[in-house]
mmCIF file of the C-alpha atoms, coordinates in Angstrom:
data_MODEL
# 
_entry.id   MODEL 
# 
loop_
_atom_site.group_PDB 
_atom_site.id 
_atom_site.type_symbol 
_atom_site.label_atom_id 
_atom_site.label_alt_id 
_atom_site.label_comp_id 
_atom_site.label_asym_id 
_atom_site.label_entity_id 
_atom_site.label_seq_id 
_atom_site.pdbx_PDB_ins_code 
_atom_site.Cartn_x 
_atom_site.Cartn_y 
_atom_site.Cartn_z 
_atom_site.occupancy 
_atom_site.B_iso_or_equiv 
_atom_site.pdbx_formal_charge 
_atom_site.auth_seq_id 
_atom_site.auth_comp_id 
_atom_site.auth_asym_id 
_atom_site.auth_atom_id 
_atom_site.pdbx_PDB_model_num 
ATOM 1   C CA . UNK A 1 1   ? -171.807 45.755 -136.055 1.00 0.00 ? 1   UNK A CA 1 
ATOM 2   C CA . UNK A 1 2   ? -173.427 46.045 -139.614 1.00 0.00 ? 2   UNK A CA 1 
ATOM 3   C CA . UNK A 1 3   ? -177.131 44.652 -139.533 1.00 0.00 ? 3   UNK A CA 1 
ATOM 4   C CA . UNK A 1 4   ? -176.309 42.190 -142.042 1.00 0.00 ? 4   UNK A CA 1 
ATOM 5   C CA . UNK A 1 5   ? -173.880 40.904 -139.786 1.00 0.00 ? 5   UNK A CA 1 
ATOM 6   C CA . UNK A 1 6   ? -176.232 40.883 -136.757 1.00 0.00 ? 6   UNK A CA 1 
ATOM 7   C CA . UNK A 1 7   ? -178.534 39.017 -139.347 1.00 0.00 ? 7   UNK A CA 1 
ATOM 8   C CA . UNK A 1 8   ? -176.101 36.216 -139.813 1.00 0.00 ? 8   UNK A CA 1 
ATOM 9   C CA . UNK A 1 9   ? -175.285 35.511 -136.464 1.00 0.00 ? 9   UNK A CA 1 
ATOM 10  C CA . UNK A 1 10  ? -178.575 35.623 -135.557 1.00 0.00 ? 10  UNK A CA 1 
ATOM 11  C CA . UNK A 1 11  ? -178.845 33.015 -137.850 1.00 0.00 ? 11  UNK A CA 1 
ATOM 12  C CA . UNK A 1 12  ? -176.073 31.200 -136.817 1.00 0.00 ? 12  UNK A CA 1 
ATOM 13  C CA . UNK A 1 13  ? -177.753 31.177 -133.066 1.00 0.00 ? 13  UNK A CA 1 
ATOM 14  C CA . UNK A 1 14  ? -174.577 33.201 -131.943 1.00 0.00 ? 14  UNK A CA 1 
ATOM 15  C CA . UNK A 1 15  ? -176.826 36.209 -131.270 1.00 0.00 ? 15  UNK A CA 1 
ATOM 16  C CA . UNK A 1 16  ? -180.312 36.592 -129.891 1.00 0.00 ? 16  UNK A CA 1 
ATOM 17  C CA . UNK A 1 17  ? -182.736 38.967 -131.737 1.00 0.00 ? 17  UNK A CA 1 
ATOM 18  C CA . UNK A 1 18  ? -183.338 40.703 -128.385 1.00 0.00 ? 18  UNK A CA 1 
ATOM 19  C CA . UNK A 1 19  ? -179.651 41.884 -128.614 1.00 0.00 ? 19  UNK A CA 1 
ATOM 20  C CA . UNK A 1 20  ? -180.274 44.450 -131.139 1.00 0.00 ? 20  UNK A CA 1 
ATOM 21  C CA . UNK A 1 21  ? -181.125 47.423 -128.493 1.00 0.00 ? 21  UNK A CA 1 
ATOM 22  C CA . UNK A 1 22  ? -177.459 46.743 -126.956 1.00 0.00 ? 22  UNK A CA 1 
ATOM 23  C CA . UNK A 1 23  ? -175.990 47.179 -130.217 1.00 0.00 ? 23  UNK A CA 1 
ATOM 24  C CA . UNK A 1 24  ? -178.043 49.930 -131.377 1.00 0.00 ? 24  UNK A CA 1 
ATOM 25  C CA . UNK A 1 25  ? -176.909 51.728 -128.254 1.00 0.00 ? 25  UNK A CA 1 
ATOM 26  C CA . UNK A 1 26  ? -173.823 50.767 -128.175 1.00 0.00 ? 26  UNK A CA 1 
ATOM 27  C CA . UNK A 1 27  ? -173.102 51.924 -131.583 1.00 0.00 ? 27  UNK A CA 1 
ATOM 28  C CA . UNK A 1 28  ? -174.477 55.496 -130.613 1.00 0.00 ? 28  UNK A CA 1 
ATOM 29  C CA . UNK A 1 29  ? -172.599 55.529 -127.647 1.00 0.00 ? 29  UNK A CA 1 
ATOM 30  C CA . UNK A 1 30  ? -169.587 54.874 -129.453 1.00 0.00 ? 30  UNK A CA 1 
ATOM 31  C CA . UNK A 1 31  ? -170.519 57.820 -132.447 1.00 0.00 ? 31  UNK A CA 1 
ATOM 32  C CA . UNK A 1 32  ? -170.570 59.867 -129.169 1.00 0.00 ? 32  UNK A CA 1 
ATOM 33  C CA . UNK A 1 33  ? -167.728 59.005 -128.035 1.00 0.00 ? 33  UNK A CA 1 
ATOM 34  C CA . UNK A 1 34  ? -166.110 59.812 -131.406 1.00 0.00 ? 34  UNK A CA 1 
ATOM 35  C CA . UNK A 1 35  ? -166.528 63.689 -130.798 1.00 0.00 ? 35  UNK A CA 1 
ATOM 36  C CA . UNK A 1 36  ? -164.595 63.853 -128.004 1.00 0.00 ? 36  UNK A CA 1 
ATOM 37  C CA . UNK A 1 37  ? -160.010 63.527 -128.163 1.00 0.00 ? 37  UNK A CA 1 
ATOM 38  C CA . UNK A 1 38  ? -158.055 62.760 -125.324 1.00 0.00 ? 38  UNK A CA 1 
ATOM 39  C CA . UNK A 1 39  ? -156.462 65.359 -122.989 1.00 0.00 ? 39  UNK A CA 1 
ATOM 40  C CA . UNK A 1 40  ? -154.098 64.551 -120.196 1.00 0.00 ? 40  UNK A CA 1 
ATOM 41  C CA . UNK A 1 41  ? -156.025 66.189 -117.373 1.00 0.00 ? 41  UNK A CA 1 
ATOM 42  C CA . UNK A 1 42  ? -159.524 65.995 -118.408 1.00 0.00 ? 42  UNK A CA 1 
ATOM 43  C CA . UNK A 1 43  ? -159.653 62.511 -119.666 1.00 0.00 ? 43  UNK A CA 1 
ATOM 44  C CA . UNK A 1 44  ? -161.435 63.804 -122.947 1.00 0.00 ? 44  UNK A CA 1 
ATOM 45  C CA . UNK A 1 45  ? -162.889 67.046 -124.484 1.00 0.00 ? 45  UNK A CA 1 
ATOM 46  C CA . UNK A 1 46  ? -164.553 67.901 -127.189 1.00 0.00 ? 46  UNK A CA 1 
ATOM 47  C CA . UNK A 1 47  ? -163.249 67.659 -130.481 1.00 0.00 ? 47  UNK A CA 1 
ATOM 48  C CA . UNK A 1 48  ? -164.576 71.671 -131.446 1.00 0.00 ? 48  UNK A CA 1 
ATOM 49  C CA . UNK A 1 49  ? -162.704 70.999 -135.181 1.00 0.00 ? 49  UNK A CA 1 
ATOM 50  C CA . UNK A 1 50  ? -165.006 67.911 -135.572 1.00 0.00 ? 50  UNK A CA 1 
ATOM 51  C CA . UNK A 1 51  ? -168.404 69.459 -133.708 1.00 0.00 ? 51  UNK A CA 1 
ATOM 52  C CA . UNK A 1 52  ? -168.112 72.447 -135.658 1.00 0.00 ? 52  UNK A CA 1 
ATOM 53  C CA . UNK A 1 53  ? -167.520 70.845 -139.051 1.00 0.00 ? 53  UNK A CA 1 
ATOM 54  C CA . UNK A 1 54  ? -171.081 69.001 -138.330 1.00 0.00 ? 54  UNK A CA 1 
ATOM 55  C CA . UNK A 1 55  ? -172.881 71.761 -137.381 1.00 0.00 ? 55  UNK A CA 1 
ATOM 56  C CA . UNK A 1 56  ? -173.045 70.539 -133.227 1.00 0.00 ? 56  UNK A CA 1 
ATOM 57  C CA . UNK A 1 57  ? -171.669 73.886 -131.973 1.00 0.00 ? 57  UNK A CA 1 
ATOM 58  C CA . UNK A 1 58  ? -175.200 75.855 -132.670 1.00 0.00 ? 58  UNK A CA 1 
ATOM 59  C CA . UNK A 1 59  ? -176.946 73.592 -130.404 1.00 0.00 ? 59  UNK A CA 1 
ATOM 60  C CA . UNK A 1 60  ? -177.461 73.168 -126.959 1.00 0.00 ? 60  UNK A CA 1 
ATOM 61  C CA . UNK A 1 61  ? -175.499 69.858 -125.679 1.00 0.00 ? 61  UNK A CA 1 
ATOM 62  C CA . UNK A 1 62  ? -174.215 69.168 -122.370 1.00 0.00 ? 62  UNK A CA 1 
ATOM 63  C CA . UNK A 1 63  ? -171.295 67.272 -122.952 1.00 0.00 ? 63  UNK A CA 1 
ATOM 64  C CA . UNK A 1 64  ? -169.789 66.081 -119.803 1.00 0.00 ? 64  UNK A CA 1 
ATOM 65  C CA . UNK A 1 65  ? -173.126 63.174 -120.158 1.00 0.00 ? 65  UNK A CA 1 
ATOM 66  C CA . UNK A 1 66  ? -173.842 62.767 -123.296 1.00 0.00 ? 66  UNK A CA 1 
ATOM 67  C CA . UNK A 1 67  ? -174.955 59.557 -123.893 1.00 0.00 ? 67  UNK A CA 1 
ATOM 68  C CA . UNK A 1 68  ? -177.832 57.105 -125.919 1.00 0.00 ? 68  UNK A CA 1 
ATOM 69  C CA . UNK A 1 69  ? -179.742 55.297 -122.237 1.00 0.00 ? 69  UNK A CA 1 
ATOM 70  C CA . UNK A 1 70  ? -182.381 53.558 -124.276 1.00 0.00 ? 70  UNK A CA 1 
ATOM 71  C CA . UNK A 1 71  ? -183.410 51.855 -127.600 1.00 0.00 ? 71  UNK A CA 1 
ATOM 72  C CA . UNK A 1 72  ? -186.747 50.795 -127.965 1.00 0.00 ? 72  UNK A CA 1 
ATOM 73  C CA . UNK A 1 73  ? -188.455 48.454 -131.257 1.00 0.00 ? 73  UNK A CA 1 
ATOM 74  C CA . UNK A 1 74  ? -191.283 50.433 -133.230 1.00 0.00 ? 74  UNK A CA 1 
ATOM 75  C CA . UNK A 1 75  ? -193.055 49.208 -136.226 1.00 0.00 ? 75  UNK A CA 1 
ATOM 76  C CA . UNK A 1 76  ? -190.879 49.610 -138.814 1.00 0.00 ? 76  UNK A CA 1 
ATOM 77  C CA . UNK A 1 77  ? -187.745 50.875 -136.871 1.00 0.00 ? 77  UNK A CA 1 
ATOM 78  C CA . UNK A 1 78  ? -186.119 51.406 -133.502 1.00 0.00 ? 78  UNK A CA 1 
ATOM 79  C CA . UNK A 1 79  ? -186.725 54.368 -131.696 1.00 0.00 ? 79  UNK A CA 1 
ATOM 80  C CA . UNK A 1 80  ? -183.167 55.196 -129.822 1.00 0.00 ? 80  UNK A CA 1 
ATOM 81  C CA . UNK A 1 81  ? -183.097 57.974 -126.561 1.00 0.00 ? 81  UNK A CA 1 
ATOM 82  C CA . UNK A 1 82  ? -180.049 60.249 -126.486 1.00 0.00 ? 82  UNK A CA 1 
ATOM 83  C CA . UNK A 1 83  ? -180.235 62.297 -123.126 1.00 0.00 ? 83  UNK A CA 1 
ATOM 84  C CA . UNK A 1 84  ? -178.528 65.617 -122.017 1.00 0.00 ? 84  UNK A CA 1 
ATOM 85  C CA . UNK A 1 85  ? -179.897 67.325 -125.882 1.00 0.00 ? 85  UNK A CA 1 
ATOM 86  C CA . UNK A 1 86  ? -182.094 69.747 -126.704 1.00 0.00 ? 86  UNK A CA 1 
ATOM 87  C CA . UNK A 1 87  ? -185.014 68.191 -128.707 1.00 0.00 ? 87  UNK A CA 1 
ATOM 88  C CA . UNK A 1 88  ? -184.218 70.681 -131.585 1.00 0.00 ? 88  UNK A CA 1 
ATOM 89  C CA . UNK A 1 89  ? -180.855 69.156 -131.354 1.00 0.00 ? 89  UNK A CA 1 
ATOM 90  C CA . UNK A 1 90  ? -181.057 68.221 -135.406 1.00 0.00 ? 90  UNK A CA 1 
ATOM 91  C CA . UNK A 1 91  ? -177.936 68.098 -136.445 1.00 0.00 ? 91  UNK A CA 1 
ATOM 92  C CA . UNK A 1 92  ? -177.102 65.518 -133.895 1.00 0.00 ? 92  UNK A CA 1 
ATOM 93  C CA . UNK A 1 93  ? -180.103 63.373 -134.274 1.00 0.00 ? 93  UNK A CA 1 
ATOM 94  C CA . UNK A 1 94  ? -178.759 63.277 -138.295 1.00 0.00 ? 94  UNK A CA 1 
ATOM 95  C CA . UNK A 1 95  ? -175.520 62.233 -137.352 1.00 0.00 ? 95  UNK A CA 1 
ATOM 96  C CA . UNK A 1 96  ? -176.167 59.267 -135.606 1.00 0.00 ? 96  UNK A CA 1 
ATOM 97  C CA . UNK A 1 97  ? -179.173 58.084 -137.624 1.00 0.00 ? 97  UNK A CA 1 
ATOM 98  C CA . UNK A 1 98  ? -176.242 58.784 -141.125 1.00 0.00 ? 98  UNK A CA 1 
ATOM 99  C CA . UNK A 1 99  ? -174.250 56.349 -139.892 1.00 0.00 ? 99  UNK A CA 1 
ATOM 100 C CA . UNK A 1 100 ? -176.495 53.615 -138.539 1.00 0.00 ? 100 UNK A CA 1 
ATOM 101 C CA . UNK A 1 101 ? -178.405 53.790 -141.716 1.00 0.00 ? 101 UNK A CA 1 
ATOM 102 C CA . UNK A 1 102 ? -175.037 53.622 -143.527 1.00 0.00 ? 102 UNK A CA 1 
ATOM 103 C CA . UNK A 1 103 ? -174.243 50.540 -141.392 1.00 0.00 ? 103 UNK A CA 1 
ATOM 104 C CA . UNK A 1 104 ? -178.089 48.846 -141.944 1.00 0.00 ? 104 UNK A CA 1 
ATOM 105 C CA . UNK A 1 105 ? -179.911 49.809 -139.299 1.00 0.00 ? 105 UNK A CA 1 
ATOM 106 C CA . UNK A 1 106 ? -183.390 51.867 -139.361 1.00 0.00 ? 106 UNK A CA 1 
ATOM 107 C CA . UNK A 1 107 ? -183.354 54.123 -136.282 1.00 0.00 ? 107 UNK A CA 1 
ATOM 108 C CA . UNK A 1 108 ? -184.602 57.404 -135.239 1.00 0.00 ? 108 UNK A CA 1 
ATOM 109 C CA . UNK A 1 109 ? -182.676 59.048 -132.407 1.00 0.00 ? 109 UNK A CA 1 
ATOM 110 C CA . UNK A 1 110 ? -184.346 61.229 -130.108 1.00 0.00 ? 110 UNK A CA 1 
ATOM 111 C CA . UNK A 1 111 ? -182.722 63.838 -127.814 1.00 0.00 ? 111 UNK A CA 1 
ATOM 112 C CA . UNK A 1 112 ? -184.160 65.057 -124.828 1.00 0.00 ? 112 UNK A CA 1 
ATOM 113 C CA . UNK A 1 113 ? -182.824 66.726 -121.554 1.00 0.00 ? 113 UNK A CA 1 
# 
């Protein structure tokens, strides 16, 4: 969900301010989700074509639990926590904060192990 579309159904009273971290994290979750394709005995793998092309195969991921666990509200943004990255993991952080901040929202993503 776009933030000017949380906006208006916040508005609206169909949506609660407090429901922003959900969405935040949901919308990460779903970005992660985005590098994997399915396989018929794994579930999903990685999509290497896709990591590679944004840069994700030079750092140090685990894959298998991947995943955004927490969003919290700073001053002027939210801060969102993506576990099972290294810290350095740049290219990764600038992925997901691209697209949220193409989509309205002001987040900084953190990785961490």
């Amino acid at each position: 969900m776009r933030k000017e579309e949380f906006d208006l159904f916040v508005k609206a009273g169909l949506r609660k301010e407090e429901d922003v971290k959900t969405i935040i994290r949901s919308l990460i979750n779903w970005l992660i989700d985005r590098l994997y394709v399915p396989d018929p005995d794994l579930i999903k793998v990685v999509d290497n074509k896709l990591v590679a092309e944004l840069g994700l195969d030079k750092e140090a991921i685990n894959w298998g639990h991947l995943k955004c666990y927490d969003v919290e509200k700073a001053e002027d943004r939210y801060i969102a926590w993506v576990n099972e990255a290294d810290p350095t993991a740049y290219n990764l952080q600038h992925y997901l904060e691209e697209w949220l901040q193409k989509w309205g929202w002001n987040v900084k993503v953190i990785t961490e192990w």
